[in-house]
C-alpha positions as CSV (number, residue, x, y, z in Angstrom):
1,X,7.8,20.3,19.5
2,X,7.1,17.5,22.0
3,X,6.8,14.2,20.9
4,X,3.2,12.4,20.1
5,X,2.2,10.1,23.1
6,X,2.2,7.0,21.3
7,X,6.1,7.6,20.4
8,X,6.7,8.4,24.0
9,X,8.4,4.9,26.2
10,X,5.5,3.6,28.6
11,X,6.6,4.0,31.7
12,X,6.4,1.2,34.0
13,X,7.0,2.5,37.4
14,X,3.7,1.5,39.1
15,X,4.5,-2.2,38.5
16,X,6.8,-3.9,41.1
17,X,10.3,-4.6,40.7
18,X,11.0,-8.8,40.5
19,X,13.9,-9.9,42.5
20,X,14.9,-12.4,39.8
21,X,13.4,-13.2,36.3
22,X,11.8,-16.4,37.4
23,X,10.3,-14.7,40.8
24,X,6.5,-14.6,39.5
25,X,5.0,-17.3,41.7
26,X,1.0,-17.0,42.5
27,X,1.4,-14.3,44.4
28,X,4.0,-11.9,42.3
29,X,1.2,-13.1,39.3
30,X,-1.2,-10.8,41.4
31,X,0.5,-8.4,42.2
32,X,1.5,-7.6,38.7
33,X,-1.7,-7.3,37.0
34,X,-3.1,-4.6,38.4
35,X,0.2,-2.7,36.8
36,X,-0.3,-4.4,33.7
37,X,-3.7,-3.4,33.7
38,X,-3.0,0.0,34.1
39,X,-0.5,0.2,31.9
40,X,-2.9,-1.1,28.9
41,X,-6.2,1.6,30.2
42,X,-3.8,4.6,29.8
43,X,-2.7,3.5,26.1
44,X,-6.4,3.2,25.7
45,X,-7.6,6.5,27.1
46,X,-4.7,8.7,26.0
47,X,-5.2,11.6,24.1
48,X,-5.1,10.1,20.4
49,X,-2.3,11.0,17.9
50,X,-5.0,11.9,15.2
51,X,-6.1,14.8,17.3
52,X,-4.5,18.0,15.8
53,X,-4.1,20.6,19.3
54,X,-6.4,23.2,17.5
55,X,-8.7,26.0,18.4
56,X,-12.4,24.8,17.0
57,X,-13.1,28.4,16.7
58,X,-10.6,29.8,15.2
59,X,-10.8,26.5,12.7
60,X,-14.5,27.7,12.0
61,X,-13.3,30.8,10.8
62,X,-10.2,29.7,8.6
63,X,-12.7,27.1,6.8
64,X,-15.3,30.1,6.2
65,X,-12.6,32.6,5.0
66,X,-10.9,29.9,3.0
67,X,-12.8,26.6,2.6
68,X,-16.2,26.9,2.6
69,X,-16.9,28.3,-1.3
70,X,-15.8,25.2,-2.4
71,X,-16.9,22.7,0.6
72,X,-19.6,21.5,2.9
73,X,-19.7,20.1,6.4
74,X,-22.4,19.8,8.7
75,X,-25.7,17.3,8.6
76,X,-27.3,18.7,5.5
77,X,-23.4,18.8,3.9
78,X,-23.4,17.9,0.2
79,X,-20.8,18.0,-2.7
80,X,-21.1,21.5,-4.7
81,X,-17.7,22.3,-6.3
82,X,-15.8,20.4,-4.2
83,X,-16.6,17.5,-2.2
84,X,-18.3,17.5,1.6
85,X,-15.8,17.0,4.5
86,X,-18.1,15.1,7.5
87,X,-16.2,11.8,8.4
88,X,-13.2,13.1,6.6
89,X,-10.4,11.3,8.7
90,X,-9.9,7.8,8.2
91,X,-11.7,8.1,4.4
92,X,-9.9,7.3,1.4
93,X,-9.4,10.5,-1.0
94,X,-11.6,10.5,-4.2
95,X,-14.1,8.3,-2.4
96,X,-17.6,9.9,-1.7
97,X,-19.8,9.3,-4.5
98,X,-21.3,12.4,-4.6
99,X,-18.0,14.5,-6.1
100,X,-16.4,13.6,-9.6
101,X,-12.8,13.7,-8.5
102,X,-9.9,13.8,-10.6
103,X,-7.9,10.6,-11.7
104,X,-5.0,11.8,-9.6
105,X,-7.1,12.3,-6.2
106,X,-8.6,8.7,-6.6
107,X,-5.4,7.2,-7.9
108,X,-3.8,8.8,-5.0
109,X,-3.9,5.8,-2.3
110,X,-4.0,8.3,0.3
111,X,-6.2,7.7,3.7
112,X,-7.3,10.5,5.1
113,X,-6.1,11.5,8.8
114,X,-4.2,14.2,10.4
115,X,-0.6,14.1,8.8
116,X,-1.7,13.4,5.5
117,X,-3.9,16.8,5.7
118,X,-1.7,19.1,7.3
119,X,1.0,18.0,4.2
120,X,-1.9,18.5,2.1
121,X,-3.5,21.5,3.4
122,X,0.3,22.7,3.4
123,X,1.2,22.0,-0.4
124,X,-1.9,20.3,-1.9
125,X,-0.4,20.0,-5.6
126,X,3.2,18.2,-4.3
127,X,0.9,16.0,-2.0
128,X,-1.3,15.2,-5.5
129,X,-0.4,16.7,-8.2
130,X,-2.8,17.6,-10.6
131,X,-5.8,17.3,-8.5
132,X,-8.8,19.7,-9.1
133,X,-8.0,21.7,-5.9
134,X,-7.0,24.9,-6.7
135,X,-5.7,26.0,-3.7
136,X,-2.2,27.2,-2.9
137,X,-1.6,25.7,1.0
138,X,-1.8,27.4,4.4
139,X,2.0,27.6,5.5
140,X,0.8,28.2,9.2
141,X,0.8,25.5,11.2
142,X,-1.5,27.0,13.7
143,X,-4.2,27.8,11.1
144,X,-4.1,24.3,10.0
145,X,-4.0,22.5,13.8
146,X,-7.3,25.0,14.0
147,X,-8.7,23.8,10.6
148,X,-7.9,20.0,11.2
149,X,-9.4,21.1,15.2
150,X,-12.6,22.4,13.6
151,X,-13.0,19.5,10.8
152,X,-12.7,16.1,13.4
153,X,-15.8,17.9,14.9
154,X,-17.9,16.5,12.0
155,X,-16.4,13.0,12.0
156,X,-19.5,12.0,13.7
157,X,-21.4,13.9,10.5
158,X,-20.7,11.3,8.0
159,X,-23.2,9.8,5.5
């Protein structure tokens, strides 16, 4: 498995080489920013860790077959026997107000994004135990790139 970007060492090599450290007179000043500048747009623009490598289709069909009788996504989602999933990442668990969740999800701590679901998803009752959730895990990590895929398209979703 390759590494995320953001553990991967920028690399540098468009910026030009100083003869000696104290070498940045007006001109080497100039000619080092636009590297600089560079450097700082492609940490801003690179694909983001919290994006799981998923199929949004084949996520749609995973959350139908095994998600979807308990929760809701989508603009008219609402909490039925579990609680909706729009504008799941970056939410704290046992937080919608909609959903009475159990002491253990809201004691939990646990913020929502793409490595705390896939352990979750995985093994939901070692990630919380006794939460309501009674689900066993998905142990394929395809299915759940595919579900996680599927569920950041509904951040925008959120109430």
């Amino acid at each position: 498995m390759a590494a995320p970007p953001f553990l991967l060492k920028p690399s540098f090599a468009c910026m030009p080489q100083l003869p000696f450290p104290g070498a940045l007179s007006a001109r080497g000043v100039s000619a080092v920013i636009p590297g600089v500048v560079f450097a700082v747009l492609s940490a801003v623009f690179s694909p983001s860790p919290v994006q799981a490598a998923g199929d949004v289709q084949a996520g749609r069909a995973s959350f139908q077959s095994k998600c979807a009788s308990c929760h809701k996504v989508g603009p008219s989602a609402r909490a039925s026997f579990g609680p909706h999933l729009n504008g799941l990442f970056g939410r704290r668990a046992g937080s919608t107000t909609d959903y009475a969740y159990s002491a253990a999800m809201k004691g939990s701590g646990i913020v929502w994004s793409t490595d705390t679901l896939r352990a979750f998803l995985h093994a939901p009752g070692k990630v919380v135990p006794d939460n309501k959730m009674r689900f066993w895990g998905i142990g394929s990590e395809r299915e759940i790139d595919n579900l996680l895929t599927y569920l950041q398209t509904f951040q925008s979703a959120a109430r």
